[in-house]
C-alpha positions in Angstrom: 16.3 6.4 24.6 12.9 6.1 26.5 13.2 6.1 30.3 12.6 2.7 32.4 8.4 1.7 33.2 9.6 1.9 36.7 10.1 5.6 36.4 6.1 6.1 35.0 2.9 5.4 36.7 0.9 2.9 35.6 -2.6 3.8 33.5 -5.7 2.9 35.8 -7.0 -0.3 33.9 -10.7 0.1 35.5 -11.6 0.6 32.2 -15.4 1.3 31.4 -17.4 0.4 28.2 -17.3 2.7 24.9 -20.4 5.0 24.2 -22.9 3.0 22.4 -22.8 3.6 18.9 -19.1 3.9 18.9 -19.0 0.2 16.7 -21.3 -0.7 14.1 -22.1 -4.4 14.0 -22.2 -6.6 10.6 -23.5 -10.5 11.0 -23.0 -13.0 8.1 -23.2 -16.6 7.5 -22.0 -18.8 5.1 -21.0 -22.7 5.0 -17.8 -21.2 3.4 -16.8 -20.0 6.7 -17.2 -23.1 8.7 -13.5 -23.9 8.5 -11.9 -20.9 8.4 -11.4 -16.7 9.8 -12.6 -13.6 8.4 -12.1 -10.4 9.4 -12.8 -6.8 8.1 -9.3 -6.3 6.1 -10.6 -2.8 4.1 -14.0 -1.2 4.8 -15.6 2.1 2.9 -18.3 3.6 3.8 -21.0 1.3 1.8 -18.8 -1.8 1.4 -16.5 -4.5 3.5 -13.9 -6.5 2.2 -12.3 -9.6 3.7 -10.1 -12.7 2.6 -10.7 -16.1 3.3 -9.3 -19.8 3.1 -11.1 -23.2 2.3 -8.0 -25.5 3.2 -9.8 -28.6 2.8 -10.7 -27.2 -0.7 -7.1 -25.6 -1.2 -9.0 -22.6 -2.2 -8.1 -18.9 -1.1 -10.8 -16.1 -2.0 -11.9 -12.7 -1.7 -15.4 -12.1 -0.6 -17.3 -8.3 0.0 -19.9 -7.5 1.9 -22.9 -4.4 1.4 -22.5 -3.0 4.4 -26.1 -3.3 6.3 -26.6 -6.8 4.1 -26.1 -10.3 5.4 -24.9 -11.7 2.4 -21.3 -11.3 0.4 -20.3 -11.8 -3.1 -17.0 -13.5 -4.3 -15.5 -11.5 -5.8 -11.9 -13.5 -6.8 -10.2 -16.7 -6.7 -7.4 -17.4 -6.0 -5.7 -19.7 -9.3 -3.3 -22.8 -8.8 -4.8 -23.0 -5.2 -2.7 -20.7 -4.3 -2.9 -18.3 -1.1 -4.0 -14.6 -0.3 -2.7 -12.8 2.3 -2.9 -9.7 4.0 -5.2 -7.5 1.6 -5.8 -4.0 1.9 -7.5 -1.2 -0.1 -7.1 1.9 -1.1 -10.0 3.9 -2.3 -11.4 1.6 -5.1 -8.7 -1.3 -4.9 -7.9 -3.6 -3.5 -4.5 -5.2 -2.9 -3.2 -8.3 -1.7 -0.3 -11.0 -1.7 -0.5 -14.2 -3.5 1.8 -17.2 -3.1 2.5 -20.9 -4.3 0.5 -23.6 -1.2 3.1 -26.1 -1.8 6.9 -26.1 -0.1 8.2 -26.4 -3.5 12.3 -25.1 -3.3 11.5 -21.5 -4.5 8.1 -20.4 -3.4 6.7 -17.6 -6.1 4.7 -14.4 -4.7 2.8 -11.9 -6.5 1.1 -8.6 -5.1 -2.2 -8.0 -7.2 -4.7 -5.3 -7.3 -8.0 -5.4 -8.3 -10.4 -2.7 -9.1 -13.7 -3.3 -7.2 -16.1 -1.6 -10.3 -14.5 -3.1 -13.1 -13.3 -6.2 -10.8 -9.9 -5.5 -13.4 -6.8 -7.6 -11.9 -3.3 -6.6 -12.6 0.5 -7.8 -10.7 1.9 -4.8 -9.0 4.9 -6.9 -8.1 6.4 -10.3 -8.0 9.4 -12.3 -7.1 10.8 -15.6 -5.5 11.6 -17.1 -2.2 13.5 -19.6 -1.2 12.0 -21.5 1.9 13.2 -20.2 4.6 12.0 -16.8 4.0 8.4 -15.6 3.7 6.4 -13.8 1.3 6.3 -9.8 1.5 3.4 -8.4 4.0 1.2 -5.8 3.0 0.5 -3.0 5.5 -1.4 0.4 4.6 -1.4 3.5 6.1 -2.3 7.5 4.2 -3.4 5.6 1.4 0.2 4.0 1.1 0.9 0.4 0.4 4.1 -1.0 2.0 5.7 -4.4 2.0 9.9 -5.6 2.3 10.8 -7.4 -0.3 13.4 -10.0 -0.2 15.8 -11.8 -2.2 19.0 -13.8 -2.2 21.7 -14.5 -3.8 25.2 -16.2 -2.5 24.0 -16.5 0.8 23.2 -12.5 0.8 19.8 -11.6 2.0 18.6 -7.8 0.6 16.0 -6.6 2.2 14.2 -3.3 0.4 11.8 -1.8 2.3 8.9 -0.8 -1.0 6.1 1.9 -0.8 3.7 2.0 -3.3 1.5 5.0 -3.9 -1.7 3.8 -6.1 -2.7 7.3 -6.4 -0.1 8.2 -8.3 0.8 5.2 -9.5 4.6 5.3 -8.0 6.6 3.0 -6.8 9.7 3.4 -4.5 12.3 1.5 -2.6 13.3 4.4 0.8 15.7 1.6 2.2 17.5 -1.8 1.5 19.8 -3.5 3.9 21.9 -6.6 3.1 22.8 -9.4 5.7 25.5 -11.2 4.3 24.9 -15.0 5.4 27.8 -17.0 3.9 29.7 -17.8 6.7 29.5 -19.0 10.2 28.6 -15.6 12.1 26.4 -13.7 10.3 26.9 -9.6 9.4 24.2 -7.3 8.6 20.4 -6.4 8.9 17.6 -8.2 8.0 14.4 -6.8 8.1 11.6 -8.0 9.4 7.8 -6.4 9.7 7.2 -2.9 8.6 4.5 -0.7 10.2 3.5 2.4 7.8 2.8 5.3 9.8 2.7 9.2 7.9 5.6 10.2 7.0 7.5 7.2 7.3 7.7 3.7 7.9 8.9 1.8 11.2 10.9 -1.2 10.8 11.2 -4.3 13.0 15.0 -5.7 11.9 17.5 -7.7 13.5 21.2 -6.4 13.5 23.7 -9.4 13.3 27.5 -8.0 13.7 30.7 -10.5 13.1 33.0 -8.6 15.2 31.1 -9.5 18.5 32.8 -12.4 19.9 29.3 -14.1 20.2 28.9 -16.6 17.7 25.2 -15.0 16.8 25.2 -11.7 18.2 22.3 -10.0 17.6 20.2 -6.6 18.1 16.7 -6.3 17.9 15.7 -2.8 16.6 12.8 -0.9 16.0 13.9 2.0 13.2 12.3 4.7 11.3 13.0 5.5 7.6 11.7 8.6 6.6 9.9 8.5 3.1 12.0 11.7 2.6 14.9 10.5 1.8 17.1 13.1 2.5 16.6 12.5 5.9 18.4 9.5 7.8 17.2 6.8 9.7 16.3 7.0 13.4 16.5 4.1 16.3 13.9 4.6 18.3 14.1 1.5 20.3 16.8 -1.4 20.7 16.1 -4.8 22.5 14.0 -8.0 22.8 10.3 -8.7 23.7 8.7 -5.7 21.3 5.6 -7.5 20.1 4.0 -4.6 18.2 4.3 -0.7 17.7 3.6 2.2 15.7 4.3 6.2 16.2 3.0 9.3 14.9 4.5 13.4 15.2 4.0 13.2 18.4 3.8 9.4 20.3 6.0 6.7 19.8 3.8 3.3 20.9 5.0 -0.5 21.3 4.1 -3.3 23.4 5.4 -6.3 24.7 4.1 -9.3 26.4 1.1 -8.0 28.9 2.3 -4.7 28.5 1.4 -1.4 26.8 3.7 1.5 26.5 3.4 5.2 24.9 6.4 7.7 24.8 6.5 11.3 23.8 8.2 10.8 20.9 10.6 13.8 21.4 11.6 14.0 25.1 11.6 10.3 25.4 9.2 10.2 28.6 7.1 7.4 28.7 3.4 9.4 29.3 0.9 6.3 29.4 2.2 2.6 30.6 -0.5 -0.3 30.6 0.0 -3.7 32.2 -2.7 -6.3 30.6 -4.6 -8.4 33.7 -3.1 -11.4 32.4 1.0 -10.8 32.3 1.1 -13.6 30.3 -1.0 -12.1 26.8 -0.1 -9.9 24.2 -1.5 -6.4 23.5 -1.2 -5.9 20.1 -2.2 -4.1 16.7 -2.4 -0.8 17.9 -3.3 2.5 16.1 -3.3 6.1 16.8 -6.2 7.6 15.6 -6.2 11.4 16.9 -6.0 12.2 19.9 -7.1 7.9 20.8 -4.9 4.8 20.3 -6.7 1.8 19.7 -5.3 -2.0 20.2 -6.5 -5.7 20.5 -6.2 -7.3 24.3 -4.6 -10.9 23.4 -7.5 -12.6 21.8 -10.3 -11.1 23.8 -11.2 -7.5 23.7 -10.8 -4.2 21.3 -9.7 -1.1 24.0 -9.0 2.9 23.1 -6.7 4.8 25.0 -6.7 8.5 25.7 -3.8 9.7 24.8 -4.5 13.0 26.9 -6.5 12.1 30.0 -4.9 8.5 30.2 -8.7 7.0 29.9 -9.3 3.8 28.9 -12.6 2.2 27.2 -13.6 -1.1 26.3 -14.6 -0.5 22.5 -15.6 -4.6 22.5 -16.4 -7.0 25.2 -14.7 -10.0 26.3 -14.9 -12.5 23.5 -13.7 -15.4 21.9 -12.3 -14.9 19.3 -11.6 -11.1 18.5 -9.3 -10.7 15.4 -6.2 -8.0 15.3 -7.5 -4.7 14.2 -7.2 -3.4 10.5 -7.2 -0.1 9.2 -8.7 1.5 6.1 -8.6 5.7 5.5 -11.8 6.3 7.6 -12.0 2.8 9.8 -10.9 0.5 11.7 -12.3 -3.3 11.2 -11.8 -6.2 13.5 -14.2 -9.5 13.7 -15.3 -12.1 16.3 -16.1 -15.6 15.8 -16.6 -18.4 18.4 -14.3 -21.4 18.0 -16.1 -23.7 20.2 -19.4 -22.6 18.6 -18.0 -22.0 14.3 -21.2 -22.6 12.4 -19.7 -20.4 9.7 -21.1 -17.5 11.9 -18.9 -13.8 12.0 -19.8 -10.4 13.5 -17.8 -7.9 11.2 -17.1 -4.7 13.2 -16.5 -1.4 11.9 -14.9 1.9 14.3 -15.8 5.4 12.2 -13.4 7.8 12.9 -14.9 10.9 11.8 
């Protein structure tokens, strides 16, 4: 569908730094820090919220942060010594997944909220894995809460692709796909990641087909399913290497290994193509925010991308370690600790998009 990168010129990468002011910069310290990462996983606009993992204590929490304060309170523990992962929020909640430490046979998840006035926690959803799949993954986006959900049953995996709207308090399944594993070649889809974008959701799944005379043939796709479902699903990119992507109305964006590509989403014609100075690193976690697109440079560096004038700025400088991005309704949060330096030390950082 989209035209070869050696059809398209290449963005100038003599980027130059962002206006100042264009991050706001949030310091803390704590000894529960020292052996683990933070990062700004939701942000308002008087609060920031972040997990975090004490493995030599087994212990998972959730900690905020008064935006403009150095210190955070805990807000939850984890029970069992059990794990959080990926949290999220959506105007006064937050969500997250939850799952057993231990390899045990079948490992059992749970998505919880809870409400950051009352500090109420409910499950939103639950099941059970066996071990060599993974928990769900919670991704946000227009104040919708996504994750795939999996199960099995005879060697048949079904994937169902979940959006949750906490507004409303709906839940709904917009797609499930089967890949049927019970004998030697495999037939099906399984999905894998899930990127929430506005009127959809884009889904990274592998196509396995039994009539190829392979013995594991296999597609890689990148797909869109509409959360109107009377509308089908699109391909909007087939093959291997994709590291990352997302897409609005108008862009379709996904990167690979050193590389950075943005498409008209219509037409097909790739408009913006970035190669990363080092080949060899990702370019990852990117966002479109307007008429921008924001994404993480390996471990190193937070850039923007004009989506019109092809510009590029250095939103962060070169640092070890800069975290992915993360998005909230107004923000986007990312963090940077020093791994040969980790006295429990983090810089939060927030992008306003307004």
């Amino acid at each position: 569908m989209y035209e070869s990168e050696d059809m398209v010129k290449k963005n100038d990468i003599k980027s130059e730094a962002a206006p100042a002011g264009s991050v706001q910069n949030y310091p803390i310290k704590n000894n529960e820090f020292v052996s683990t990462f933070i990062t700004a996983s939701y942000i308002n606009n008087t609060l920031i919220a972040f997990e975090y993992d004490q493995s030599e204590e087994a212990q998972s929490s959730i900690g905020v942060m008064n935006r403009g304060e150095e210190t955070f309170n805990k807000i939850y523990d984890a029970p069992n010594k059990k794990i959080i992962n990926s949290l999220v929020g959506v105007k006064d909640n937050l969500y997250w997944v939850e799952y057993n430490r231990s390899n045990e046979k079948k490992k059992e998840w749970e998505i919880k909220t809870l409400h950051l006035d009352t500090k109420q926690v409910k499950v939103v959803d639950q099941g059970y894995l066996d071990l060599e799949l993974q928990p769900p993954v919670l991704r946000m986006e227009d104040n919708m809460v996504t994750w795939i959900k999996k199960t099995i049953e005879d060697k048949i995996i079904t994937s169902s692709l979940v959006v949750f709207d906490p507004i409303k308090g709906k839940m709904d399944t917009i797609a499930s796909e089967q890949l049927n594993d019970q004998s030697d070649k495999r037939d099906g889809i399984f999905m894998v990641l899930q990127r929430p974008v506005k009127e959809g959701i884009l889904v990274q799944q592998t196509s396995f087909n039994k009539e190829s005379a392979s013995a594991d043939d296999k597609q890689i796709e990148i797909v869109f399913y509409p959360y109107d479902l009377s509308q089908k699903s699109k391909i909007l990119k087939e093959g291997t290497g994709v590291v990352d992507f997302t897409a609005d109305d108008k862009w379709f964006v996904w990167t690979e290994i050193g590389k950075l590509y943005v498409a008209d989403k219509n037409s097909g014609e790739i408009k913006h193509f970035i190669e990363a100075q080092d080949k060899d690193l990702t370019l990852d976690t990117p966002f479109i925010r307007g008429n921008k697109l924001y994404y993480r440079y390996s471990m190193y560096q937070i850039f923007s991308l004009d989506l019109e004038s092809g510009k590029v700025l250095e939103i962060s400088s070169h640092q070890l370690t800069t975290s992915k991005l993360f998005n909230s309704e107004n923000y986007l949060g990312f963090s940077v600790m020093d791994p040969l330096k980790h006295e429990g030390e983090a810089q939060l950082n927030v992008i306003e998009l307004n």
